[in-house]
C-alpha positions, 0 to 999 in steps of 0.5 A, spaced: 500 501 506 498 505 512 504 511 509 501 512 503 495 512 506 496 517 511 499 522 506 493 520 500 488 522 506 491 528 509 492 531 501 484 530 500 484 534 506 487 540 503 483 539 497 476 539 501 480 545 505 482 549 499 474 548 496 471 550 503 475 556 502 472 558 496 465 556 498 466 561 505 468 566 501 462 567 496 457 565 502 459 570 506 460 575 501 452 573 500 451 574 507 449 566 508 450 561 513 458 558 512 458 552 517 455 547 514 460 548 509 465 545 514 461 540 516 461 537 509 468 538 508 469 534 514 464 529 512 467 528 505 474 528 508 473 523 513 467 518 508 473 518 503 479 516 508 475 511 510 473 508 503 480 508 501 483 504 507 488 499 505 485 492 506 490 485 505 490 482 498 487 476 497 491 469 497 492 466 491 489 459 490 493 453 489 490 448 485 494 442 484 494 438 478 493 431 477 499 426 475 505 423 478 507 426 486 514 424 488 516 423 495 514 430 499 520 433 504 519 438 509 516 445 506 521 450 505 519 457 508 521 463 508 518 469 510 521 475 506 520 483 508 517 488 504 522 492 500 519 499 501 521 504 506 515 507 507 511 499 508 517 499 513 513 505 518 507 500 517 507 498 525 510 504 527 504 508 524 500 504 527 502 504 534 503 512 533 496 513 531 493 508 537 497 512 542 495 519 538 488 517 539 488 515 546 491 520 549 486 525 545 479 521 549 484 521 555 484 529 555 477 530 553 475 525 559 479 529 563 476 536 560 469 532 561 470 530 568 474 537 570 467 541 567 462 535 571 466 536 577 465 544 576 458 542 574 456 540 582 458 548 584 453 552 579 447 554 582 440 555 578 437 561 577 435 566 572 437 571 568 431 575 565 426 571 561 430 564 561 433 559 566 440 559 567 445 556 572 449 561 575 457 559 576 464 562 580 467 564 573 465 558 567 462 561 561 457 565 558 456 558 555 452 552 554 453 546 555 449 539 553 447 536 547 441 534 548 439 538 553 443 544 552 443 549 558 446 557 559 452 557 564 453 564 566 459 567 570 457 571 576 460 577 573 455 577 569 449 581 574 454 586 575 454 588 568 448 593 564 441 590 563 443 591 555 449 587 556 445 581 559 441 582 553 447 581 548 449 575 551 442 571 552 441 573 545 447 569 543 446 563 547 440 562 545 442 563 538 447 557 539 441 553 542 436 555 536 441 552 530 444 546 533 451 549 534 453 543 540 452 538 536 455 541 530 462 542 534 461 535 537 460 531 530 466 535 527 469 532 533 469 525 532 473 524 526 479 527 531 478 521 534 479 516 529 484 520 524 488 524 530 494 525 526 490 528 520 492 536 520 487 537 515 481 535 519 484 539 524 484 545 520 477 544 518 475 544 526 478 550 526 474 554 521 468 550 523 468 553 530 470 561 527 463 560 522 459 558 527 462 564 532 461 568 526 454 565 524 451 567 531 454 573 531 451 575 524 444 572 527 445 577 534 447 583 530 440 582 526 436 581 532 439 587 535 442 591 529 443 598 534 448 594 539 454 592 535 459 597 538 457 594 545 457 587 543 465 589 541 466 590 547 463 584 550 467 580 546 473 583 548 471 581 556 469 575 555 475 573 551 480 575 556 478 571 561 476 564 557 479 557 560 481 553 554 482 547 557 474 545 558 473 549 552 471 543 547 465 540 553 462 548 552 460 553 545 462 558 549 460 567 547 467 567 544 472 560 542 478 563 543 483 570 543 486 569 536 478 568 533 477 576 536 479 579 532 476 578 526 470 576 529 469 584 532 472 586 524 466 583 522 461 586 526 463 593 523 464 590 515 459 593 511 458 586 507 459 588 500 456 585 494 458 579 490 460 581 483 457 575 478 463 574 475 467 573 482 461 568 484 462 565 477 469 563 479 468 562 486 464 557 484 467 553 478 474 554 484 470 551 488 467 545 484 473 544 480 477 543 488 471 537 489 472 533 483 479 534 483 479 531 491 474 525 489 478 523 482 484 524 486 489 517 484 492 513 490 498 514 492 502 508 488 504 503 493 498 504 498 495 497 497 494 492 491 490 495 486 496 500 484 500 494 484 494 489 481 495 494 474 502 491 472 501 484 475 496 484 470 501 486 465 506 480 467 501 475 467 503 474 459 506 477 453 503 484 450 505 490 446 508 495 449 510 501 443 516 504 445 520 509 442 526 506 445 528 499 445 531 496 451 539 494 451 542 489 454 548 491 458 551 486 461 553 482 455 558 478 459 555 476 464 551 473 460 555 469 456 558 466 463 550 464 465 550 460 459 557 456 459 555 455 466 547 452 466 549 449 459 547 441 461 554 437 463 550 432 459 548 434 453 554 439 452 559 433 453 554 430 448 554 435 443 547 436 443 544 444 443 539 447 441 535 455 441 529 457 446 526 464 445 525 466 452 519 472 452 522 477 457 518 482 461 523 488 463 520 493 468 522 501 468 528 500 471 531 495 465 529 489 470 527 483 468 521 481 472 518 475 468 521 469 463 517 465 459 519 460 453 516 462 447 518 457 442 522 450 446 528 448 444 526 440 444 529 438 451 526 440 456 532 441 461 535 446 456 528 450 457 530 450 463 537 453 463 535 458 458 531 461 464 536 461 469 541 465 464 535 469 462 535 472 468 542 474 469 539 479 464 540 486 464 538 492 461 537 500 460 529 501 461 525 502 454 522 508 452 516 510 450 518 518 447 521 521 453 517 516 458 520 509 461 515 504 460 515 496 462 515 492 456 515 485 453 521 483 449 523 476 446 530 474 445 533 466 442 538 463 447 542 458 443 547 453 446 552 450 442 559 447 443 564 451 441 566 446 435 558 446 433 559 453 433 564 454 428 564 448 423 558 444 425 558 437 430 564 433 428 565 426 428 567 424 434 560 428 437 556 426 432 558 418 433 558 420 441 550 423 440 549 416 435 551 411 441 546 415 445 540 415 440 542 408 440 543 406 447 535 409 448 533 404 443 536 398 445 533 394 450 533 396 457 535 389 460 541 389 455 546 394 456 552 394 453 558 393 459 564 397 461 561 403 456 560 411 459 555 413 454 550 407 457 550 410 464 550 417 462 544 415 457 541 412 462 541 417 467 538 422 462 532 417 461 531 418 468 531 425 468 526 425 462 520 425 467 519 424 475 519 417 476 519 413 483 526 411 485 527 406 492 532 408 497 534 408 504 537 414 506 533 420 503 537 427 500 538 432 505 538 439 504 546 442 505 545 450 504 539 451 507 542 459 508 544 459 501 537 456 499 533 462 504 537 468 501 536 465 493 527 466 495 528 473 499 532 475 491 528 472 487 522 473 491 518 478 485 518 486 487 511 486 485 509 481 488 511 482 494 510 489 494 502 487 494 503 483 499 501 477 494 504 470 496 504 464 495 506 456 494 509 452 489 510 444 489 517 444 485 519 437 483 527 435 483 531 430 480 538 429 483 544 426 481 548 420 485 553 427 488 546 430 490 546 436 485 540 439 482 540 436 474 532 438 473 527 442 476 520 442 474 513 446 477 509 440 481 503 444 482 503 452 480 502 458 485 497 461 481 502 466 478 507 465 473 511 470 476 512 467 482 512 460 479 519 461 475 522 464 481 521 458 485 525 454 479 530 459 480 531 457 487 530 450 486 536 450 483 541 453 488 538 447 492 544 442 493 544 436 497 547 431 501 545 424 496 540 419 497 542 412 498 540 405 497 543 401 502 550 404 502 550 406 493 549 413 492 544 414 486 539 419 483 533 420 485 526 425 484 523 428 490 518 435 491 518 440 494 513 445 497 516 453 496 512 458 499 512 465 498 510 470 503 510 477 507 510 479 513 
């Protein structure tokens, strides 16, 4: 995300900036050249916050498997929005960032053109051996980058013959080292990363090393007129225009830089002490790598979120000092009362599913897969819906909150299986309907419940193609969107990765979901078992032959996505 982003590039910034520093200081204790120090700090500041742009996660292939395909009803969508405040400022990130580097071109074209338009007023002329232009009251200074031309102003005829000499040894020092376009090409990064302080900072030190640096130059061409150059500085500073100052490289870049600038002058240069250099450049090296190996920002883009998508993909082991509790015991209990089957409760039938629970560093339960089956699909599917209705304290790993993958046996049983066992009038219940299955179909006993119910459970064993007239429509649709925005994983949605599922449903004669089944998966487990809590939330009006409600098996797509 273009927040996380944008506070990684600036702490870069300052990496590079504190190592510039370190590397300025130990080069001008050496009497070295110290530009090119920020013209590398701006390079790698720039090169890296470009390498680390967020980029859109890929989409997740669907691939359908073969089998059976109930009718297809309307696609449900529902668009969801990232949870995180910081993603939240994405647009308006955006849009502050355009206007910033807008308004930046807009008011260095306007320098540009208010430079132009003095341009057309200069005169040519000369000024002892070289060809300069002769202004009202721009400069000393060069402009131009491939062609760089002297601009004097006119009170520089009136002034000593030795000062004229100090200020066209100046220019022309800036001419011979490039300093134009050094200031232009650190200059260019303003425009595409305006809102970088660090970048502005880097510019800033640049144009002090590289006054410094000419400076350092005339005093070695004219070592006997430091005095006199001092005073030259003061003149020139106290009368400098700021607005055009970035078209030019002007004798002084501004009063605040005078200063020292005028200090270095008279500065005896001491030596660098082997180990002051030693650590200065152990400081300095140590500041780089720390930048280069600097980690992400969590949350930045999907790499970071790619780590515990993998983790979820199946159970692993975590070690951990601590075990997770559970912390809502009763909640639970609920769930399993009210997922528990209607038809395999009234019957006495139950069973035990080991569901596989990964649980986040909150005590959240993120992922549920079953272990170990029960022996009736619909009571798998139950367990899953209770399972995520569980709560826990997060795991630790010393004094460290990790994720981990925890398995936990969810039975259902009758209160009277539970206590003493299946009575008889359970058992003989469960008998009838064992018989019922091997009996023929075409005889059904009449007047009988067991054969309907028996029958219905039959139908909801797997996806078969009932006739109707009057399809089932859905009747809670805000209900059903609400159910994808909860159960959408934060994860996933945080990474910004979707995707579609095919669930099937079997729908009894009242237009209750009885069994939900993945059709065709996402590709993420995740996202699949989310898919399975929703489709139960589904409720409908039923499906009719003719004017006789009846259950029915329909699929549905559900799509999970972010905007």
């Amino acid at each position: 995300m273009i927040a996380a982003w944008m506070l990684w590039s600036a702490g870069i910034g300052v990496l590079f900036l504190v190592a510039g520093l370190a590397a300025e200081k130990l080069l001008t204790h050496g009497g070295r050249p110290t530009r090119w120090v920020w013209m590398v700090a701006g390079a790698a500041t720039t090169a890296l916050s470009v390498l680390r742009l967020p980029g859109a996660p890929p989409e997740p292939a669907i691939i359908p498997p073969p089998g059976f395909a109930p009718p297809l009803l309307e696609p449900l969508t529902v668009t969801v929005a990232r949870d995180s405040m910081l993603r939240s400022l994405d647009d308006l990130l955006v849009l502050g960032w355009v206007v910033l580097s807008s308004l930046l071109v807009v008011t260095v074209l306007f320098a540009f053109a208010r430079l132009v338009r003095e341009g057309r007023s200069w005169q040519p002329g000369s000024l002892g051996h070289r060809s300069v232009f002769w202004s009202l009251d721009t400069g000393p200074t060069i402009v131009g980058l491939l062609r760089p031309r002297v601009v004097l102003p006119a009170w520089v005829r009136a002034i000593g013959r030795r000062e004229q000499e100090l200020i066209l040894a100046h220019e022309e020092e800036h001419i011979r080292a490039g300093d134009a376009r050094l200031r232009f090409l650190m200059t260019l990064p303003l425009f595409v990363f305006p809102w970088n302080p660090a970048l502005w900072l880097q510019r800033h030190r640049l144009n002090l090393a590289v006054e410094l640096d000419c400076d350092r130059r005339v005093m070695r061409r004219m070592p006997g007129h430091r005095h006199a150059y001092g005073n030259l500085l003061l003149r020139v500073g106290a009368g400098q225009n700021g607005l055009h100052r970035v078209a030019l490289v002007a004798l002084s870049e501004g009063r605040s830089q005078l200063e020292r600038r005028i200090t270095r002058l008279e500065e005896q240069m001491p030596r660098v002490r082997r180990l002051q250099g030693v650590l200065l450049v152990l400081g300095a090296a140590a500041v780089v790598a720390l930048a280069v190996l600097f980690p992400r920002v969590r949350g930045e883009d999907a790499p970071a979120s790619d780590e515990r998508v993998d983790l979820m993909a199946a159970p692993v082991f975590t070690p951990y000092t601590v075990r997770p509790d559970l912390v809502n015991e009763r909640t639970v209990m609920r769930a399993l009362e009210a997922e528990y089957p209607p038809i395999l409760r009234d019957a006495g039938i139950g069973g035990t599913t080991s569901v596989d629970f990964f649980i986040d560093t909150r005590g959240v339960v993120q992922q549920v897969l079953v272990a170990e089956t029960s022996g009736h699909e619909v009571l798998d599917s139950a367990a899953l819906r209770v399972a995520r209705t569980f709560r826990f304290t997060p795991a630790l790993n010393l004094d460290e909150v990790v994720p981990v993958w925890v398995a936990i046996p969810i039975t259902f049983a009758t209160g009277a299986a539970r206590a003493n066992g299946v009575p008889d009038e359970v058992r003989e219940f469960a008998d009838s309907i064992a018989r019922e299955r091997a009996a023929d179909p075409g005889d059904p006993p009449a007047d009988s419940e067991a054969p309907q119910d028996a029958t219905l459970t039959d139908l909801m064993q797997e996806p078969t193609f009932t006739p109707y007239t009057v399809r089932p429509d859905l009747s809670n649709e805000r209900e059903v969107q609400r159910a994808m925005e909860r159960e959408y994983p934060p994860i996933l949605r945080e990474a910004g990765i979707g995707g579609t599922v095919n669930v099937q449903f079997f729908i009894d004669a009242e237009g209750v979901v009885q069994r939900v089944l993945v059709a065709e998966p996402s590709g993420h487990e995740a996202l699949d078992s989310a898919a399975l809590r929703v489709a139960r939330v589904f409720r409908f009006n039923p499906a009719r032959d003719d004017d006789e409600p009846i259950p029915v098996w329909i699929a549905i797509p559900l799509t999970f996505q972010t905007r």
